[in-house]
C-alpha positions in Angstrom: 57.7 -62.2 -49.8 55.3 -62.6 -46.4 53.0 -65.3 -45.5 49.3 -65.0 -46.8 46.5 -66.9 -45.0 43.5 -68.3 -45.4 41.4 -68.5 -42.3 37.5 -69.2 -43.9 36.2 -70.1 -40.5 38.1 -68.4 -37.6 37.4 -69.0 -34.0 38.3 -65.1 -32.9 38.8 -62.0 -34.6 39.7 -58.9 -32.7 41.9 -55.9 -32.2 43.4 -54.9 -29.5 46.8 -52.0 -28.5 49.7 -52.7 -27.1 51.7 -49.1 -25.8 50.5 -46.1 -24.2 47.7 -43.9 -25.3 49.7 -41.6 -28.1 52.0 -44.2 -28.9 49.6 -47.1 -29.3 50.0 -50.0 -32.1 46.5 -51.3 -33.3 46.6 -54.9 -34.0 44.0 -57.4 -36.2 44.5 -60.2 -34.6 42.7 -64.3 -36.0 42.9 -67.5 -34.7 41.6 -70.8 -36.5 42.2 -74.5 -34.8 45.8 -74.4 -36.4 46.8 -70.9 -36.7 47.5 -67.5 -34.8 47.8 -64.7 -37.1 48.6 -60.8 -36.0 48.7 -58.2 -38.3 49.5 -54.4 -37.5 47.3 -51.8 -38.6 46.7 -48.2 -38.2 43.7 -46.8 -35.7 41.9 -45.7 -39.0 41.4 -49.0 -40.7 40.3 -50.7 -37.3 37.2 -47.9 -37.0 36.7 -48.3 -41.2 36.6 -52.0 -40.8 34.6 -52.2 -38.0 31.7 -49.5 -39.0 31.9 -51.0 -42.6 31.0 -54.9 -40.4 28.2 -52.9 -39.0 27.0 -51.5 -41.8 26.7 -54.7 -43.6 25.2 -56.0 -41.4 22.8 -53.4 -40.5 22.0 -53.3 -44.2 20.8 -56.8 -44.5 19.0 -57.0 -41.4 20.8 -59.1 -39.5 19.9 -59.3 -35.6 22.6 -62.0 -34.1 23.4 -61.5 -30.7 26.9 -60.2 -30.8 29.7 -63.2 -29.8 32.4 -61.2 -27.8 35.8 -61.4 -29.1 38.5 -63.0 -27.0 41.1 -60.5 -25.9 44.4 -60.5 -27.9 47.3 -63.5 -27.4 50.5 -62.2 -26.7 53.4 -62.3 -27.5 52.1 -59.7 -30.1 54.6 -60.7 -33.0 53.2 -58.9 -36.4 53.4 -61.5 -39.4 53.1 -57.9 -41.8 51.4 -54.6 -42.0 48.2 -53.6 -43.7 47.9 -51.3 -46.4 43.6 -52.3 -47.3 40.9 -53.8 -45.9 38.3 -55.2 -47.7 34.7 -56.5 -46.6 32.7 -59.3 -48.4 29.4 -61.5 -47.7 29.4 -65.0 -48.7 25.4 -65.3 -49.2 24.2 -68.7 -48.8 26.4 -69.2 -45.9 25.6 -66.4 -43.5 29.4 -65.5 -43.2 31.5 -62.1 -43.1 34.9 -62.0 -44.7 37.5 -59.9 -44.3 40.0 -59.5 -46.7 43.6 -58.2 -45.9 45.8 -56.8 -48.0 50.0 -56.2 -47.2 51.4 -53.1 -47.3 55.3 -53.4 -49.2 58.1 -51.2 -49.4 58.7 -52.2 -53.1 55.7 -51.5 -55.7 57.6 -54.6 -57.5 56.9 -56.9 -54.2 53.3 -58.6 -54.4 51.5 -58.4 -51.7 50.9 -61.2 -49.2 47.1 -61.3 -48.5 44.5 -62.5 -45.5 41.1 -63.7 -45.7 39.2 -64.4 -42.4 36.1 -65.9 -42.3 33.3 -65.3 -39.5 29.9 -65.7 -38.4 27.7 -62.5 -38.5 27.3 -63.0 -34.5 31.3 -63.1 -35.0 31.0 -60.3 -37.1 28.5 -58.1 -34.7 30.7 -58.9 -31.9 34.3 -57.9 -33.4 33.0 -54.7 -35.0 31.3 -53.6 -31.3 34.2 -54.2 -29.2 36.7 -52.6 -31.6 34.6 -49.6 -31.6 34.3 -48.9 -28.1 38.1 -49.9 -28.0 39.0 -47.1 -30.2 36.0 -44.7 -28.8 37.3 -45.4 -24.7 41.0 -46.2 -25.3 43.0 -47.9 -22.5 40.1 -47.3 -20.2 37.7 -49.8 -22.0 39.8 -52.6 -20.9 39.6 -51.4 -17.0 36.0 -50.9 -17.5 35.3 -54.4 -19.1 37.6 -56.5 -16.3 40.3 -56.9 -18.6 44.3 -55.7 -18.0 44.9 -52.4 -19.9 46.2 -53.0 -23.5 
């Protein structure tokens, strides 16, 4: 069975690729004061989860400035592989969480599960940058002064 976490107020959220355009792995990658968690996913549930953030967001009104994501920490070591992505909203706390779920080889396995925990400007800024990521590929990274992922 693989690690589940628990990250209810993370410091970064972001994805980022490793590999050439065609042949690129899409990571989710969270970091708390005590933990560093990647997680592979497909290019799909990157866009999903990052226009459902917007949505959200969009939907309540919200108008924080975006906080950029830091760029991705490598070694890029995958703790497991997502099969679903799941958005929530903790009210009273103005907070975006995303919930991860594992995707097993064996229906018998259970699943190991993530839940990150952001800021809306957190929130805002993840879901921007992994859009344009996925929208302008390797050349977003050349554009933005960062080293091609």
């Amino acid at each position: 069975m693989s690690e589940s976490f628990n990250m209810l107020e993370v410091s970064n959220l972001v994805t980022g690729t490793v590999g050439e355009p065609g042949q690129r792995i899409f990571f989710l990658q969270a970091r708390d004061t005590h933990n560093l968690v990647s997680l592979k996913l497909e290019k799909g549930q990157a866009h999903a989860l990052a226009s459902g953030i917007l949505e959200i967001l969009d939907d309540r009104g919200d108008t924080s400035d975006p906080i950029r994501p830091e760029d991705l920490v490598e070694p890029l070591m995958a703790a497991w592989t997502v099969a679903s992505l799941g958005i929530g909203i903790e009210e009273d706390a103005d907070r975006v969480h995303v919930i991860v779920e594992e995707l097993t080889d064996d229906e018998d396995d259970e699943p190991a599960t993530a839940r990150f925990g952001l800021t809306f400007a957190q929130a805002r800024g993840f879901a921007g940058h992994a859009l344009l990521l996925i929208e302008h590929g390797r050349d977003f990274g050349r554009q933005n002064g960062h080293r091609p992922h």
